[in-house]
C-alpha positions in Angstrom: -27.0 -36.8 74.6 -25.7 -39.5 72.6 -28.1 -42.0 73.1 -30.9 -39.5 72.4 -29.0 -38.8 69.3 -28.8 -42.7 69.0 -32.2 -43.6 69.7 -33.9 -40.8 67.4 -32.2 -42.8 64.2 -33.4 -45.2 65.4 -37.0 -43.8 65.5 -36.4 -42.9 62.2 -35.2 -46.1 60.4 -38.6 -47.7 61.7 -40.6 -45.4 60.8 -38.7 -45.2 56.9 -38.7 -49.1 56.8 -42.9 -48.6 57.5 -43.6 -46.0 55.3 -41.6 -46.4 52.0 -44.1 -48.2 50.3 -47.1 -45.6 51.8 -48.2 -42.5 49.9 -48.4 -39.0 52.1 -50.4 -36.3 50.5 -49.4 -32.9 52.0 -52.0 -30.3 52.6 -51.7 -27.3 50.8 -49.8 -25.6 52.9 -47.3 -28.2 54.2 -46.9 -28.6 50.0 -45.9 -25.2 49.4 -43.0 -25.0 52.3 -41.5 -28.0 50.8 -41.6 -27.0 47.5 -39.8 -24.0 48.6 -37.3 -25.6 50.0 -36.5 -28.1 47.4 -36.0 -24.7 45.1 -33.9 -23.3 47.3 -31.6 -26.5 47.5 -32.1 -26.8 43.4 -31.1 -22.8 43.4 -27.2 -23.7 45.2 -26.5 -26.9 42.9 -25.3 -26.0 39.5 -28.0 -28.0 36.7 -27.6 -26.7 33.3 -31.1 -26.6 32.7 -31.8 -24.6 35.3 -31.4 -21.1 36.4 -29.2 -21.3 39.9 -26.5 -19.5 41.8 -23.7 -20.4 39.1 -25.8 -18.5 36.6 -26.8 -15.3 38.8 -22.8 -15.0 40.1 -21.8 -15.2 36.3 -24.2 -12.1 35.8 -23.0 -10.0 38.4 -19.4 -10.4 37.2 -20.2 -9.4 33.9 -22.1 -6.3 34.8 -19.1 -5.5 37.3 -16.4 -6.1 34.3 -19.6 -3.6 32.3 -18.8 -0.7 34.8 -15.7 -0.6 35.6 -14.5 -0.2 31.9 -16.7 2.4 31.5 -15.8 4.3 35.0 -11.8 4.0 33.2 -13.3 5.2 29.8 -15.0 8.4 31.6 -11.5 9.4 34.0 -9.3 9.0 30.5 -12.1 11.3 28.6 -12.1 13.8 31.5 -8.3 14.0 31.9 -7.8 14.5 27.9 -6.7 17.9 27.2 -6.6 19.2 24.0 -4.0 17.7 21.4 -1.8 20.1 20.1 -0.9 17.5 17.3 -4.4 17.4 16.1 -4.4 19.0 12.7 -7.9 20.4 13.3 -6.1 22.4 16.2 -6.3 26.2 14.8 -3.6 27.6 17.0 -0.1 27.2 15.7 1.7 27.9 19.2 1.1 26.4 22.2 1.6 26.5 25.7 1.2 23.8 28.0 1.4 24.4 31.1 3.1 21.6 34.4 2.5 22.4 37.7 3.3 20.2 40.7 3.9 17.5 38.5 7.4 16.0 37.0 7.3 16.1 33.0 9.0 13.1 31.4 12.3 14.6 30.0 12.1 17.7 31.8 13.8 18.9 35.2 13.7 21.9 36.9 10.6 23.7 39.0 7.2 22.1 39.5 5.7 25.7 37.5 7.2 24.5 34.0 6.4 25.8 31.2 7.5 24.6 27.5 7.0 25.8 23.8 5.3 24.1 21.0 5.2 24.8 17.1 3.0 23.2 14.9 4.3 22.1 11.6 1.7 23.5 8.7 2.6 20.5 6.4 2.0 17.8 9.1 0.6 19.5 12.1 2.9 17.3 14.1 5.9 18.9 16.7 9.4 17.7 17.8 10.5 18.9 21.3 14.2 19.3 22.6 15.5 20.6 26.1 18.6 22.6 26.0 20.3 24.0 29.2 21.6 27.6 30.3 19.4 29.7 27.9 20.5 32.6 26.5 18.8 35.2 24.5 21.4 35.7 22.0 21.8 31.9 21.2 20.6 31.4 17.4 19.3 28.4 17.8 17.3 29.6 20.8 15.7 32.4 18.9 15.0 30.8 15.2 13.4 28.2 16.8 11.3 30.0 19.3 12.7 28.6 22.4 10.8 29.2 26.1 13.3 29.0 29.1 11.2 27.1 32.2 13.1 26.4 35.3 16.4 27.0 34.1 15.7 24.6 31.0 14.9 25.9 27.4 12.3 24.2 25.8 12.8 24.0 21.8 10.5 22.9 19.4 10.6 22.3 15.8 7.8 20.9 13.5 8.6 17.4 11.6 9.1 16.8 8.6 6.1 15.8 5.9 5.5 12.0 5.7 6.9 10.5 2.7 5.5 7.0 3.0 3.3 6.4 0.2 0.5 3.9 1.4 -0.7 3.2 -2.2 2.7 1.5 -2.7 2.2 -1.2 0.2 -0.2 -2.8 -2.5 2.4 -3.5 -5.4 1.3 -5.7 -8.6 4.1 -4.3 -10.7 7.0 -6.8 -11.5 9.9 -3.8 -10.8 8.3 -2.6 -7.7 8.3 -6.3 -6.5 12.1 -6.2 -7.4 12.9 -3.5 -5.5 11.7 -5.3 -2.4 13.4 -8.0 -3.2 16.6 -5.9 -3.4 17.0 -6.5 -6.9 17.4 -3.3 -9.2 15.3 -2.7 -12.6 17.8 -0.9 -15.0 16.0 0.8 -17.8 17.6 0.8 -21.3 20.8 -1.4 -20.1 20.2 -3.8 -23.1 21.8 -2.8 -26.7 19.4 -4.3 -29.5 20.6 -3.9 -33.2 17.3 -4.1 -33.6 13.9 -3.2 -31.9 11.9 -4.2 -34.7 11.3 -6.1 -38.3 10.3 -8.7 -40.5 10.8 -12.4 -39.9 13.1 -14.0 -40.0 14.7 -11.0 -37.7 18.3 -12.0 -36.6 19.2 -9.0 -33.6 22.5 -8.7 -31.8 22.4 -7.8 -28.0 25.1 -6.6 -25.5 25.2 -4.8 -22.2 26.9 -3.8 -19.7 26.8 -6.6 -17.4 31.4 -6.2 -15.9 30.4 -5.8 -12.4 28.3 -9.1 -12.4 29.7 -13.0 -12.4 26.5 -14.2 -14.0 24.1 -13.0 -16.5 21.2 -15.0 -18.6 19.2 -13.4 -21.5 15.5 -14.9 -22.3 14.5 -14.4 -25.5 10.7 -14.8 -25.3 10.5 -17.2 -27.5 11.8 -19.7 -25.2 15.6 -19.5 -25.7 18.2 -18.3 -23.6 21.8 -17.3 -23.4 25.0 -16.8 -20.8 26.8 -15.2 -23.7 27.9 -11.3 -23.2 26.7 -10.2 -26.7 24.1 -12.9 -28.1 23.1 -13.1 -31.6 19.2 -14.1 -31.6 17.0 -15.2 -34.7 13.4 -14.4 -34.4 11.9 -17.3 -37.1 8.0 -16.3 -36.0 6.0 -13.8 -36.1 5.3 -12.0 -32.9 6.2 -9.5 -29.7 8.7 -10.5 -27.8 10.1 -9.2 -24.2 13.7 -9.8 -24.0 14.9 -10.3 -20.2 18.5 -9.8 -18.9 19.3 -11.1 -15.6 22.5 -10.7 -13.6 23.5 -12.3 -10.5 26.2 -11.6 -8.1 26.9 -14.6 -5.8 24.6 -16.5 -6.7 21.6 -14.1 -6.2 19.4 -11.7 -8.6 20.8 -8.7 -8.4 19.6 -6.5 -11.4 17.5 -6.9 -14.3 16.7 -4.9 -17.7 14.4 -6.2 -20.8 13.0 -4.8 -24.2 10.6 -5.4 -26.6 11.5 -6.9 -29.7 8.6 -6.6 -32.7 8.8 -9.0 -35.7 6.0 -8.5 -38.4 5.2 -11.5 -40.7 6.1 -11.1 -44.4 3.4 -11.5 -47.3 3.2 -14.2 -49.5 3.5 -13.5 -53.1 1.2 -15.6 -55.7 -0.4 -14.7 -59.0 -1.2 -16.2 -62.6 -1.3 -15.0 -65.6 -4.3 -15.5 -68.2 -4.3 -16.3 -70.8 -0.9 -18.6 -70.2 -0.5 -18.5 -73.6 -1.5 -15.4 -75.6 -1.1 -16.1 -79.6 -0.4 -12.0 -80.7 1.0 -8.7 -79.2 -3.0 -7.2 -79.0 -4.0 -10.3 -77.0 -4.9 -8.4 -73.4 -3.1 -10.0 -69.8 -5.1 -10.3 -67.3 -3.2 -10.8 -63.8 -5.0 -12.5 -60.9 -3.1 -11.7 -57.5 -3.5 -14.7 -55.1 -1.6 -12.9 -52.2 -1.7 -12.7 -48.9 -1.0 -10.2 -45.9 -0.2 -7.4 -48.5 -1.1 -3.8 -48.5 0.9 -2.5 -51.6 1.9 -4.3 -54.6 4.1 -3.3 -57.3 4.3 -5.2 -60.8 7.4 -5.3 -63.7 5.9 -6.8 -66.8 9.7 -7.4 -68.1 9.1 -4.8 -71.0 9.7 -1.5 -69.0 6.2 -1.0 -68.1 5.3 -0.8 -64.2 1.8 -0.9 -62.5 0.7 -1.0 -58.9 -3.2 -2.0 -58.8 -3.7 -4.9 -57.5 -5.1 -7.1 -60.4 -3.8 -5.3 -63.4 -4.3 -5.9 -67.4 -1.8 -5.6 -69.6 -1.0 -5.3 -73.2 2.7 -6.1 -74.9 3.0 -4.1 -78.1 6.2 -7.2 -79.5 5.8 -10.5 -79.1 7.9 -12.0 -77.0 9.0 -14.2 -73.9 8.8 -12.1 -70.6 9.7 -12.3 -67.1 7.0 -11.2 -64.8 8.0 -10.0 -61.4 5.7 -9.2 -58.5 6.3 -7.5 -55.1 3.9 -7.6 -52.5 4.6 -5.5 -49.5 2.6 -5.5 -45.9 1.9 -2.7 -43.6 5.4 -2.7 -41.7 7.4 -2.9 -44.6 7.9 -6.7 -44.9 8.5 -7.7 -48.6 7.9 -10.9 -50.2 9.1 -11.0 -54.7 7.8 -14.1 -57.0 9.3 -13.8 -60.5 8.0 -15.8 -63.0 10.9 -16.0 -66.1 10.0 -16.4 -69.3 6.5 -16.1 -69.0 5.3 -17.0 -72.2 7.5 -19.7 -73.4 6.4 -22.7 -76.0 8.4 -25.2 -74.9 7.2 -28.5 -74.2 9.1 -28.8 -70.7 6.8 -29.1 -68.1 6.3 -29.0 -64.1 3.1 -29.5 -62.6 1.8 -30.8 -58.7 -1.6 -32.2 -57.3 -3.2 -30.5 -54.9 -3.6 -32.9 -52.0 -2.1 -36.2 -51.0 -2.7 -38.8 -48.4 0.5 -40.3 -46.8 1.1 -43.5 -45.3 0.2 -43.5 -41.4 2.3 -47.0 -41.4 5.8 -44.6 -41.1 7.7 -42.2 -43.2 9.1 -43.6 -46.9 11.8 -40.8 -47.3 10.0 -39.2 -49.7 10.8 -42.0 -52.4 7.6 -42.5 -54.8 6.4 -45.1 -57.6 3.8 -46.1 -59.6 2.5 -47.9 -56.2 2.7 -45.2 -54.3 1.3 -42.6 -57.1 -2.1 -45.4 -57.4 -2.6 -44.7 -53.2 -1.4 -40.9 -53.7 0.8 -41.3 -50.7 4.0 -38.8 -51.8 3.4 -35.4 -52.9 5.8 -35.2 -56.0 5.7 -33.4 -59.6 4.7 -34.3 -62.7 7.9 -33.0 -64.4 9.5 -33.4 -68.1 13.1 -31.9 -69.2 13.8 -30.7 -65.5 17.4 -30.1 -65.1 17.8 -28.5 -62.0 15.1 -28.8 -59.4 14.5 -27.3 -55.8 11.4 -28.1 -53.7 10.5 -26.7 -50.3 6.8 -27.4 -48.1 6.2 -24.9 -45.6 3.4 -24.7 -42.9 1.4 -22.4 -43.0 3.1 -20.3 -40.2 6.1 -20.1 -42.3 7.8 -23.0 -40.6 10.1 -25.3 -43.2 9.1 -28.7 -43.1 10.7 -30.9 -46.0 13.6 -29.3 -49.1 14.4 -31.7 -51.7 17.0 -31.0 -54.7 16.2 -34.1 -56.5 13.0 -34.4 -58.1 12.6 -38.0 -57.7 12.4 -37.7 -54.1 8.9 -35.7 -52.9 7.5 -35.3 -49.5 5.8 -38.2 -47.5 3.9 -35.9 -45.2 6.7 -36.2 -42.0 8.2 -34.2 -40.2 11.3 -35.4 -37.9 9.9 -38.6 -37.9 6.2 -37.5 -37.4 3.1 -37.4 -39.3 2.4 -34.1 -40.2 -1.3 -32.5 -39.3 -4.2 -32.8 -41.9 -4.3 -29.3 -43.0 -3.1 -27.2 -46.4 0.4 -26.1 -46.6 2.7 -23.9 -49.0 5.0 -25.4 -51.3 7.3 -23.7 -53.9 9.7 -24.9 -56.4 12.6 -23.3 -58.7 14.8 -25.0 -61.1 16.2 -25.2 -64.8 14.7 -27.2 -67.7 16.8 -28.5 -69.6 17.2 -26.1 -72.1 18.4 -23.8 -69.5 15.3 -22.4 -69.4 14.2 -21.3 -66.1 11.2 -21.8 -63.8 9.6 -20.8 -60.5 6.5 -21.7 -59.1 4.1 -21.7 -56.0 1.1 -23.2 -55.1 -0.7 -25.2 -51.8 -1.6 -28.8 -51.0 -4.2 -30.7 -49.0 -2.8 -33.2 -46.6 -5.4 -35.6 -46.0 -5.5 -38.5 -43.3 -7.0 -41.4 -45.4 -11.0 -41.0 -43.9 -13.0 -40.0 -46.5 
């Protein structure tokens, strides 16, 4: 047997060594069996391309996984009963009844039988199991209990939910606090004030013996550790007021308030002619104000008026003061008084309207005839001033330079720095040297040299 074995590979290697190089055309038939066969060997090796056994076994197991969820879907839908906890279920007692099974949490005979309740608010029950039932036991019969194989069955309905879903999605800051453990205490904070005009200087306390630490934020930017904090408010504005107190080192509690402070008017007028020549000679009173609603004027002869723009008459000639009070829509007040209105005297004080200061550094305000030829201090023209007082504000009400020596005028810094082109406020009181008084108001144009 082996050498018939052995002799037929032989056969064949002659034959293979003959023929490679010859081409065999099947006949049609003979064509057909082999190409069946070669798909049958393609059909049991796994080729991507192609569709074989790999890919018809994959199917199958995906139709069995198919079916047999859906069998398990069909037995769970045919064993449901109804749910008693449904709050589409009309009935509001029910029986359910266990035979020749063994309830979980409930002994006794395989015919059991227990008592439900449905809750109206919730339609949701609560069960308990008591044993040796008696009739005359109060909490048997206020609860409806059922006695089932010498167990009573009680049920009671739950309680309405008291979760609030809408607050799972919390934006505001005190809810966020409360997570965080940290209480929100409303009205803890003492303000002497709530509201007013600026400057507004408040005082504020609380309550804070049962912390270690506490820190107050203004608003503005400025904070305290002090127990009772006395705050300036120099700008207009709203401000929230924040008290924080800590106990070991962690937030524990907060309170704030709102603290209101309304900007004041600015008082400015002139009076035309400057110089009237007899009693019947008719005022005229131009009001250059600003952030005024009211306005009340003393014409320093008795006589009051509260138009805006007012004309007057003064039946004696005479040297009058002329006072002015412009008041805004909160309440905020600002007075110019201009004394002896009319006087003839030759003193004088007068200032430009717009400098240019030197972008080389700040001179200290010192000025001369060089610096008056490049116009680089802003400075009076003054004659007989005895007493002098000069202050430039910004335009937010923010004091930038005060001199009491009218030699010395502003150079346009601030703290070292150059000051932004732009107009800003000046006024200036004083004495001339006749001890007559003066008081006056006005704005200037810083300008930055390009013109």
């Amino acid at each position: 047997m082996v050498k018939n074995r052995k002799e037929d590979r032989m056969l064949r290697e002659l034959f293979r060594e003959k023929l490679k190089n010859s081409e065999v055309i099947p006949s049609e038939e003979g064509g057909r069996v082999l190409f069946r066969r070669l798909a049958r060997k393609e059909f049991f090796h796994f080729i991507p391309g192609k569709f074989n056994i790999w890919y018809a076994g994959g199917i199958v197991v995906l139709a069995a996984t198919i079916a047999l969820a859906v069998i398990s879907t069909s037995d769970r839908e045919a064993t449901k009963y109804t749910d008693p906890f449904s709050p589409d279920t009309d009935r509001t007692e029910t029986t359910i009844s266990n035979k020749d099974t063994d309830s979980p949490g409930i002994t006794g005979g395989s015919s059991e039988e227990y008592h439900t309740e449905q809750s109206e608010e919730t339609g949701r029950y609560i069960f308990e199991i008591k044993d040796d039932p008696s009739e005359s036991n109060e909490e048997y019969n206020n609860n409806k209990g059922h006695s089932a194989g010498g167990k009573t069955v009680l049920s009671r309905p739950l309680p309405a939910e008291t979760i609030d879903y809408e607050s799972l999605f919390i934006d505001d800051v005190n809810e966020r606090n409360q997570l965080r453990g940290v209480r929100n205490i409303n009205n803890a904070i003492f303000a002497s004030a709530t509201e007013g005009c600026s400057p507004l200087k408040v005082l504020f306390g609380a309550d804070t013996s049962s912390y270690e630490k506490i820190i107050w934020s203004f608003g503005d930017g400025g904070s305290s550790e002090e127990a009772n904090p006395e705050w300036i408010f120099d700008n207009p504005g709203e401000y929230e007021v924040t008290l924080n107190m800590y106990h070991q080192g962690e937030l524990k509690a907060e309170s704030s308030c709102k603290i209101s402070v309304y900007p004041r008017p600015v008082t400015r007028f002139e009076i035309l002619p400057d110089d009237p020549v007899s009693p019947d000679d008719e005022l005229v009173f131009q009001n250059y104000s600003t952030g005024a609603d009211k306005y009340r004027w003393f014409f320093g002869d008795g006589e009051v008026s509260d138009f805006v723009e007012p004309q007057h008459k003064y039946s004696v000639q005479g040297n009058y003061s002329i006072t002015l009070v412009a008041v805004s829509e909160h309440g905020c007040t600002d007075t110019l008084t201009i004394e002896n209105a009319f006087s003839l005297s030759n003193y004088i004080i007068e200032f430009p309207n717009a400098f240019i200061p030197n972008p080389d550094g700040p001179s200290n305000g010192w000025y001369s005839a060089k610096s008056d030829e490049t116009a680089s201090v802003f400075h009076p023209f003054a004659k007989g001033v005895s007493d002098y007082q000069l202050r430039i504000f910004s335009k937010n009400g923010v004091l930038l330079f005060e001199s009491n020596d009218v030699n010395i005028g502003w150079d346009g810094y601030y703290n070292g720095r150059l000051c932004e082109p732009g107009v800003y406020i000046w006024k200036v009181r004083g004495n001339f040297i006749n001890r007559e008084p003066f008081i006056k108001m006005g704005d200037v144009t810083l300008l930055n040299g390009i013109l």
